[in-house]
N, C-alpha and C positions, 0 to 999 in steps of 0.2 A: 170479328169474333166478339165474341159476348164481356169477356177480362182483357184487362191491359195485361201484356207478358211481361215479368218481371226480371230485369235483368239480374244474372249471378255475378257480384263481385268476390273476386280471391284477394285475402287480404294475408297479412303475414301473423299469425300469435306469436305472442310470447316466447315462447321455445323452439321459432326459427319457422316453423313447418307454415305450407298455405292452409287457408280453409276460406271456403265461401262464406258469404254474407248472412245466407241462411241458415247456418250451421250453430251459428252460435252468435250474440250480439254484441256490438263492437260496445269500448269502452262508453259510458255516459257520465253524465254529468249529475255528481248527487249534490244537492243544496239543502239536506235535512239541518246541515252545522251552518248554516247561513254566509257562508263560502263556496267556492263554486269550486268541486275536486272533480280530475276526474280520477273515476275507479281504473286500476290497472295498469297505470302510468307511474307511479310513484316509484316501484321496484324497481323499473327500466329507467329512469330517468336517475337512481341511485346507484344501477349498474353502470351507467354512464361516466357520474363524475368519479366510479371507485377506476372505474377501467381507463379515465382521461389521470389519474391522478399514478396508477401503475404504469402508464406507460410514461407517464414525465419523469417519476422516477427511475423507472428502467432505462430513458432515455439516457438522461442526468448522470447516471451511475456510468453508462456507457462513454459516454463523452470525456467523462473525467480519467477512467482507466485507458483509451485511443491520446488523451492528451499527455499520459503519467508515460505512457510507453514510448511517444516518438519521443521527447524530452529524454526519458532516461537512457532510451538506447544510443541515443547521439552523444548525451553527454559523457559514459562509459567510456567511448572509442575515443571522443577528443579529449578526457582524462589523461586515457592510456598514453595518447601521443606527447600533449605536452609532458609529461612526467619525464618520458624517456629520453625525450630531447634536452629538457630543464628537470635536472634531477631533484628536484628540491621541494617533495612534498610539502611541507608546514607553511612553505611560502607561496605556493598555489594554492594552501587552502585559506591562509589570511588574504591573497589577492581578491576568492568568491566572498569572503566575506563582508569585508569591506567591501566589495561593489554593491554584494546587494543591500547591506546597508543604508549607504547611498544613492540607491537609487529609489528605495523607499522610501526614503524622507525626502526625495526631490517629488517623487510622485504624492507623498502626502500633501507637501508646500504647494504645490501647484493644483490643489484639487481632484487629483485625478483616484484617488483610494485615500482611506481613513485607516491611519496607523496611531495608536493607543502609545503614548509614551512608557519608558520602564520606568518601573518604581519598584521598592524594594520588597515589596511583595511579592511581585511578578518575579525578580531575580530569585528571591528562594525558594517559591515553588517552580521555577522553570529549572533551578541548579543541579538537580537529578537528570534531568531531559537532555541539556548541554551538552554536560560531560559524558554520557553514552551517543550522543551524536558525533561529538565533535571524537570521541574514541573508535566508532563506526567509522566517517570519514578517511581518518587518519591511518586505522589498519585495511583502509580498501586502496588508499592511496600506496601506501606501503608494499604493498602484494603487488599489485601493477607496477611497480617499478625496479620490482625483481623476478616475476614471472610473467607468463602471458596473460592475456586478459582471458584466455579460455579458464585460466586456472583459477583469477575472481570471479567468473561466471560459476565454477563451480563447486567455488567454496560458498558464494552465494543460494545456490541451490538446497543449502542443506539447511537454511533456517528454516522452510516449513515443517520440517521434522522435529526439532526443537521448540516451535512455535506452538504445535497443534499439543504436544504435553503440556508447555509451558500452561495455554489455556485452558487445558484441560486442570488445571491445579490449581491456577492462579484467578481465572478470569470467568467462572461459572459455564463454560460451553462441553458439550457432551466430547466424547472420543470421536473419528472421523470413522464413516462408515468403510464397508467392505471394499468398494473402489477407490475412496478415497486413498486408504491405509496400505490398498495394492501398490497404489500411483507413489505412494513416500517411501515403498521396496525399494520401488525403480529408481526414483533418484537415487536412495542409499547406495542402489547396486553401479550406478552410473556413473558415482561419485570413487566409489574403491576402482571400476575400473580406470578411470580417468588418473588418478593418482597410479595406478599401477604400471599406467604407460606414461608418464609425462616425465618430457628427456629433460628439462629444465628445472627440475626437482631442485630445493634446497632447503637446509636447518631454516636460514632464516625466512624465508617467502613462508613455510608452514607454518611456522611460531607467530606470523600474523595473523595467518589465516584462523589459527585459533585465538587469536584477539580478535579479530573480526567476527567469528561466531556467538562469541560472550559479549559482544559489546551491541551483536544487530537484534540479539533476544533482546536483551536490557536493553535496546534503545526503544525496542517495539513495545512492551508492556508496559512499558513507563508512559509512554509519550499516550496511549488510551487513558490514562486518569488522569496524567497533566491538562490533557483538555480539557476535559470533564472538568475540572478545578478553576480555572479562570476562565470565565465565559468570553474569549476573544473573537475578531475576524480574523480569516488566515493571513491577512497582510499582516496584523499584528502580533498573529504568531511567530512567523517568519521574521518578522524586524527581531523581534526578541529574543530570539532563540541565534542570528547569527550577530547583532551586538555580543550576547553573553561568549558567543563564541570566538569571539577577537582574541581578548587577550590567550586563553588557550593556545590558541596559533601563536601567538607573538614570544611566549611562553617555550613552547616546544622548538619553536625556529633559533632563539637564541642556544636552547639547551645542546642541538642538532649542530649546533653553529654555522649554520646557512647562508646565517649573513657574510660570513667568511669565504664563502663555495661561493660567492655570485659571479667572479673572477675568473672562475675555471675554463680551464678549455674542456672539458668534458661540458660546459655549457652551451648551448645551441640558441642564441640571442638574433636569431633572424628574423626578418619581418612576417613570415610565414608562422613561425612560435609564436612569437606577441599578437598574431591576431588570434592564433589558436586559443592563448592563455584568454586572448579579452572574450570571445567566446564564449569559452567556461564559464566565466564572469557571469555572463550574459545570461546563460543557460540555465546556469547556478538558483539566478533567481528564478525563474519558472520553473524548476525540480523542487525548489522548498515551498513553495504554493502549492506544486500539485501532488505532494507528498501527503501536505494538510488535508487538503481537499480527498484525498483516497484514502484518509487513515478514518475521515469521519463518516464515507459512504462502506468500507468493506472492514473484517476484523484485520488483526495484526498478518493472521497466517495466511490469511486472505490476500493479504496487501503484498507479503512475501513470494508467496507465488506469482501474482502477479508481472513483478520485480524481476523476477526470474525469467518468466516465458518471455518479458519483452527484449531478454536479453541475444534472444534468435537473431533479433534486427541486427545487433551490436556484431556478433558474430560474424553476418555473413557481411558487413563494412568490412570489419575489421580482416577478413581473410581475403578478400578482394584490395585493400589501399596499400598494403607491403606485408611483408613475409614474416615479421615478428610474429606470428603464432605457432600452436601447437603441430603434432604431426597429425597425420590422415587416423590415425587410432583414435588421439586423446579430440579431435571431432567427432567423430563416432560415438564415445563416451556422453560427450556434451551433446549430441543430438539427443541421445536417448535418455538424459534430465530434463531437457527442457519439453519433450515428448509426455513423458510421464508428469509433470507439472500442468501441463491443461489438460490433467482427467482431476484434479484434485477440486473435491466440493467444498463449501464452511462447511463447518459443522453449525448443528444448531444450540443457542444457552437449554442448559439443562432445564432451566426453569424458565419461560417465555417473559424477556424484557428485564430478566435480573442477569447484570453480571456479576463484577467484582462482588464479593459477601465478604468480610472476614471468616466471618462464622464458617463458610462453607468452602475455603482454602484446602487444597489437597483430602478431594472427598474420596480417594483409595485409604486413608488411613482412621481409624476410631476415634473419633470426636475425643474421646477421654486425652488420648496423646498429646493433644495440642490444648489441652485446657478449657475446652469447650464444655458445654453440657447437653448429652446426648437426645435427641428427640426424632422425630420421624414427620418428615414432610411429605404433604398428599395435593398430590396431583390427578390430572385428568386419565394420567396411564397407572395410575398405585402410588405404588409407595416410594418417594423418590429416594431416599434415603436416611441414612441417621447422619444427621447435622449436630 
């Protein structure tokens, strides 16, 4: 033949599809800026590191919420256990503290993590954080050792609904949308039935349970600006937060007079306890790492639910290792909180990358009310409001 035939290659474009060779001309090489680019590569090689960098994060984020869950739901059930065998909450909570204490500073001394010494800085702006933690701890410890643990699964359950107003007032993030706000019915609803059936009912396990609820808001919105405020690693959050939390414990133990109760026959001191109790211990300090570690990838309400759903694991332990729990109803109830807990979305900040504002605290009420001076902020959808 007279022409070479020309072969057709199928090459992939940009937006996925094939196309031959001759259809259109592959990327070249322009050197007009006296640098050698090529055309058409830039984009895609930018889609690259945005999509290698979502999915480290997405990884990232994944990994920490799989590690916050086996952690917490283990440590819930051997809570529960030791408590009821060793009645002596204040004193199983100075036992986690002090270990992890010290295990910290063994792991600092020896190289293995950098822990930031406390100074009296650090104590007074951690001193709000403490004391909603260490009041958290204590009314969860409390409740487990007068009711089931179904029943701190689902008083536990009810802080997303306090959380998502709380932020919605406190912490600049919008309202939860229409599934979201379905999914916090259901718990609402999950939570009256659960109480309606629970044969273990008592004044005092409830009167925690509402310290427990005002102590797990205030421990959650505190602890997002405490961070924010001393730029630490979470090893040195954690040293700091369960230092400060010592004497608290040592504090409540003598007021409880515990030290008194160590005696008792209603105490269960066998070696099966004290490995349970060292456990805790143990656990303790990987719960307050991965606590840090998921308050700084997800929000507060976020991190609540989370807390919640992982409590399914806890559950099905804990109704398989002995019969201390609820009946086949108040299950039922507690299926259907922690069901409606993974439909729940974040919400998103009202204003992209602005939380906490003073200025724009509880934006249901007229700027005038709270001494503000009235104005209107514009964003990309109108007019966000009078701040």
């Amino acid at each position: 033949c007279g022409h070479s035939r020309r072969r057709r290659v199928l090459q992939q474009g940009p937006s996925g599809h094939l196309r031959s060779a001759d259809e259109a001309p592959v990327p070249y090489a322009n050197m007009s800026d006296g640098k050698a680019k090529v055309e058409g590569m830039g984009d895609t090689n930018e889609d690259s590191n945005n999509a290698a960098t979502y999915l480290w994060k997405s990884t990232r984020v994944l990994g920490i919420i799989l590690v916050y869950c086996a952690i917490g739901s283990q440590l819930s059930v051997v809570n529960k256990v030791v408590v009821t065998f060793i009645p002596l909450p204040n004193f199983i909570l100075f036992c986690q503290f002090t270990a992890t204490t010290l295990m910290l500073l063994l792991a600092h001394y020896t190289g293995m993590v950098e822990v930031e010494p406390l100074t009296w800085r650090i104590a007074g702006i951690y001193t709000p954080l403490v004391i909603t933690f260490f009041a958290l701890l204590y009314a969860g410890m409390e409740v487990m050792k007068y009711a089931p643990l179904e029943t701190f699964i689902t008083v536990k359950s009810m802080t997303p609904v306090l959380f998502s107003a709380c932020e919605y007032l406190f912490l600049g993030r919008a309202l939860p949308n229409w599934k979201s706000s379905l999914a916090l019915v259901g718990i609402v609803f999950g939570a009256a039935a659960y109480v309606k059936v629970d044969a273990y009912a008592s004044v005092k396990a409830y009167m925690f349970c509402g310290l427990f609820l005002v102590a797990a808001v205030s421990e959650g919105l505190v602890a997002k600006t405490t961070i924010e405020k001393v730029p630490l690693n979470n090893w040195s959050r954690s040293y700091n937060i369960n230092i400060l939390s010592m004497p608290l414990a040592m504090a409540q133990m003598l007021l409880a007079e515990e030290m008194l109760q160590m005696g008792d026959e209603k105490n269960e001191w066998s070696t099966k306890t004290i490995t349970l109790l060292v456990a805790s211990c143990v656990m303790g300090l990987g719960m307050s790492v991965a606590t840090m570690w998921i308050r700084e990838a997800l929000s507060a309400t976020s991190v609540s639910v989370v807390a919640t759903c992982n409590k399914f694991i806890s559950e099905l332990v804990n109704w398989f290792i002995w019969n201390k729990h609820t009946t086949s109803d108040g299950l039922w109830a507690v299926l259907v909180i922690m069901v409606c807990g993974i439909f729940y979305e974040q919400a998103p900040l009202r204003v992209p990358g602005q939380g906490y504002v003073r200025e724009e605290i509880c934006p249901c009420l007229p700027r005038s009310w709270l001494g503000f001076t009235p104005k209107v902020r514009k964003t990309d959808g109108g007019a966000y409001g009078a701040i």
